[in-house]
NUMARLUM-719180 format. One record per residue (C-alpha): residue in one letter; x, y, z. Coordinates in steps of 0.5 Angstrom, whole numbers, padded with zeros to 4 digits, always signed. Layout:
REM residues N
AXYZ ...
REM end
This chain:
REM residues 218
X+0036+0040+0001 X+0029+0038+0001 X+0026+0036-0004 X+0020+0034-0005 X+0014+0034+0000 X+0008+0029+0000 X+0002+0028+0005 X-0002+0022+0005 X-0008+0019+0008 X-0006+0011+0010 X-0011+0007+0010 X-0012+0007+0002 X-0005+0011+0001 X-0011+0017-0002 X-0005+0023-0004 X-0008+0029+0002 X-0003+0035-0001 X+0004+0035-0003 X+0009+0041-0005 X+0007+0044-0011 X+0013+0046-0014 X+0017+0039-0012 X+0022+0037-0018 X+0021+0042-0023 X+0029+0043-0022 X+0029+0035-0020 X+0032+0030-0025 X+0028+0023-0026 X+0023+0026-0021 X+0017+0023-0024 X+0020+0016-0022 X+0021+0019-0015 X+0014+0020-0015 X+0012+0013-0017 X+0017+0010-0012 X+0012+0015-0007 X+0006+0012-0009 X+0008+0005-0009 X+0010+0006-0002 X+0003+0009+0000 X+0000+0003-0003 X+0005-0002+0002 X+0003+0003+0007 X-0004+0002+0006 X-0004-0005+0007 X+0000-0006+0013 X+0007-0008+0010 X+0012-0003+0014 X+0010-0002+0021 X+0015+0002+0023 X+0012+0009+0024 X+0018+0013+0023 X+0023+0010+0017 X+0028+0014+0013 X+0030+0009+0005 X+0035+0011+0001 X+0034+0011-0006 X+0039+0013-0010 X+0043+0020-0009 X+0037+0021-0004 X+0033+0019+0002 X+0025+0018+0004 X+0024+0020+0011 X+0017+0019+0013 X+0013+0019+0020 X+0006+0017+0021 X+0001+0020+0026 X-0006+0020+0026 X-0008+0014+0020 X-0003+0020+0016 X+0004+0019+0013 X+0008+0026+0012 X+0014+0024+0007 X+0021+0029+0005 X+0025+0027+0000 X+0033+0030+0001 X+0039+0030-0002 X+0043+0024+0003 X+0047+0029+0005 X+0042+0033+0009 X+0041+0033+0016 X+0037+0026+0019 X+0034+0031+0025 X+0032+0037+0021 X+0029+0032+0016 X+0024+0030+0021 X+0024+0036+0025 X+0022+0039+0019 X+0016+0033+0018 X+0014+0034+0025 X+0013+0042+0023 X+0008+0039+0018 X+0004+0035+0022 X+0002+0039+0028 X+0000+0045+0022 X-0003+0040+0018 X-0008+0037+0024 X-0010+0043+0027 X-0012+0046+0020 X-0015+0040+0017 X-0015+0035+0023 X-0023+0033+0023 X-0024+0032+0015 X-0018+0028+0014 X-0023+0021+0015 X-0028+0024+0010 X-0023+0027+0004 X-0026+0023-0002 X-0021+0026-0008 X-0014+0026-0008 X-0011+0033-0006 X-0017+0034-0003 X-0012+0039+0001 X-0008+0042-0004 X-0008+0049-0001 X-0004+0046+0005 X+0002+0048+0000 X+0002+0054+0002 X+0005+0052+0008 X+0010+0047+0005 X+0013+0052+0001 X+0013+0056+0008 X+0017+0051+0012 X+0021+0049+0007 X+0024+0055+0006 X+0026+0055+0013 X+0029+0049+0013 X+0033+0049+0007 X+0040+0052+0009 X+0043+0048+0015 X+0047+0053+0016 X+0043+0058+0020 X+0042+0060+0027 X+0035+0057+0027 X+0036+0050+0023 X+0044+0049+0028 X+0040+0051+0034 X+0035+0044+0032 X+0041+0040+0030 X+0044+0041+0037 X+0038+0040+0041 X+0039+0034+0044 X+0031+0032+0046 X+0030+0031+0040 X+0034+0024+0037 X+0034+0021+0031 X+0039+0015+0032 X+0034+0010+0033 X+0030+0011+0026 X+0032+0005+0022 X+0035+0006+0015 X+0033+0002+0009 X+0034+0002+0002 X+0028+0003-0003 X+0029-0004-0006 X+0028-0008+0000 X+0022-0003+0002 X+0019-0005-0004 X+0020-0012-0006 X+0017-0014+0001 X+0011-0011-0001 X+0012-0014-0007 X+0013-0020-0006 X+0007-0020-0001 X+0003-0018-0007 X+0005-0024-0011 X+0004-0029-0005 X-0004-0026-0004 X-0004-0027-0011 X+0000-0035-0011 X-0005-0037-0006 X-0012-0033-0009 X-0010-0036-0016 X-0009-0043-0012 X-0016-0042-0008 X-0019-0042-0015 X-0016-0047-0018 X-0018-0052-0012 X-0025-0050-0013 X-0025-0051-0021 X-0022-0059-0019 X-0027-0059-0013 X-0032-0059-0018 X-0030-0062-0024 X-0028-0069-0019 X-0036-0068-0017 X-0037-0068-0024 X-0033-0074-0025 X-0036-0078-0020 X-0043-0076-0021 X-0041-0079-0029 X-0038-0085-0025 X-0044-0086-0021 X-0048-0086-0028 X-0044-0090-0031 X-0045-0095-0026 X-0052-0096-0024 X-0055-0094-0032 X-0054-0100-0033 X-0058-0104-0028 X-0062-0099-0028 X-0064-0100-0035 X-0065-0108-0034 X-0070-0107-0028 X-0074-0102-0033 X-0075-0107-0038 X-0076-0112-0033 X-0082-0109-0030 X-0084-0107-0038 X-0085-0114-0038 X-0089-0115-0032 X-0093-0110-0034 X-0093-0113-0041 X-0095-0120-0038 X-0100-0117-0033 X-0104-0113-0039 X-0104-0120-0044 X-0106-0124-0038 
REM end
């Protein structure tokens, strides 16, 4: 069955729309939903380049695709079937572009779409029961092929991003560091450089002192 239903724009990972009845019969569904959010931020910053891609997370999976700058995800039990998932994802996107298509660049706030939910709901019912005549005449349609869509798992998906995060951050914390010592070694030198000459340049002081000293006596 699906499960959940989330639409998101990917080049700031801003939530579009989503179904708004997704997890209410859902154990740990709040954690599913800050795994999606986590994936839209790895989206957002070009860690997963794949534009199609199912992630087994616990009993179930993500499938996603993305068209158009727009990531359209489900959440399915892992025994449901990988071609009606993605079917069903496609039905959203050519609705969701068609109705919303020209303002999905200028949306500011989240779920700036939310009465796409109608549709959601709509579609939803329709692929829910493999069995009908509809949802075994998509799975028999040899067109459509899902076999070559890799399968990942959640952790892998994440901890890239992750890991690429802690990297970004490593290497920022470095730039700085580098520029703190930069400074502090011109310091240094400029009091080494003090150090050095202060004396000489004490001495030639008096020294001329003297002479104008003298000069003024004589």
């Amino acid at each position: 069955m699906v499960k959940m239903t989330m639409i998101a724009r990917v080049t700031d990972g801003l939530p579009l729309a989503e179904g708004l009845d997704d997890g209410r019969d859902l154990r740990d569904a709040e954690m599913y939903k800050q795994q999606v959010k986590a994936l839209f931020k790895n989206l957002s910053k070009g860690h997963n380049e794949a534009s199609r891609m199912s992630i087994e997370t616990g009993p179930y999976v993500f499938h996603y695709i993305i068209e158009g700058r727009v990531c359209y995800l489900t959440m399915c039990d892992r025994a449901y079937p990988k071609k009606l998932a993605f079917q069903y994802l496609e039905d959203l996107r050519n609705e969701f572009e068609r109705v919303n298509g020209a303002q999905i660049e200028t949306a500011a706030r989240p779920y700036a779409f939310i009465k796409f939910d109608t549709f959601i709901q709509k579609t939803k019912k329709l692929y829910q029961d493999t069995r009908t005549q509809r949802n075994i005449a998509k799975l028999n349609d040899e067109l459509y092929e899902v076999h070559q869509i890799m399968t990942r798992n959640v952790q892998e998906v994440l901890g890239v991003g992750e890991k690429l995060d802690q990297v970004s951050e490593m290497s920022s914390r470095l730039t700085s560091e580098s520029r703190i010592y930069a400074d502090k070694a011109k310091d240094l030198n400029q009091q080494a450089l003090i150090r050095k000459w202060a004396p000489v340049a004490i001495v030639l002081g008096v020294v001329f002192v003297l002479f104008w000293l003298k000069a003024k006596i004589w």
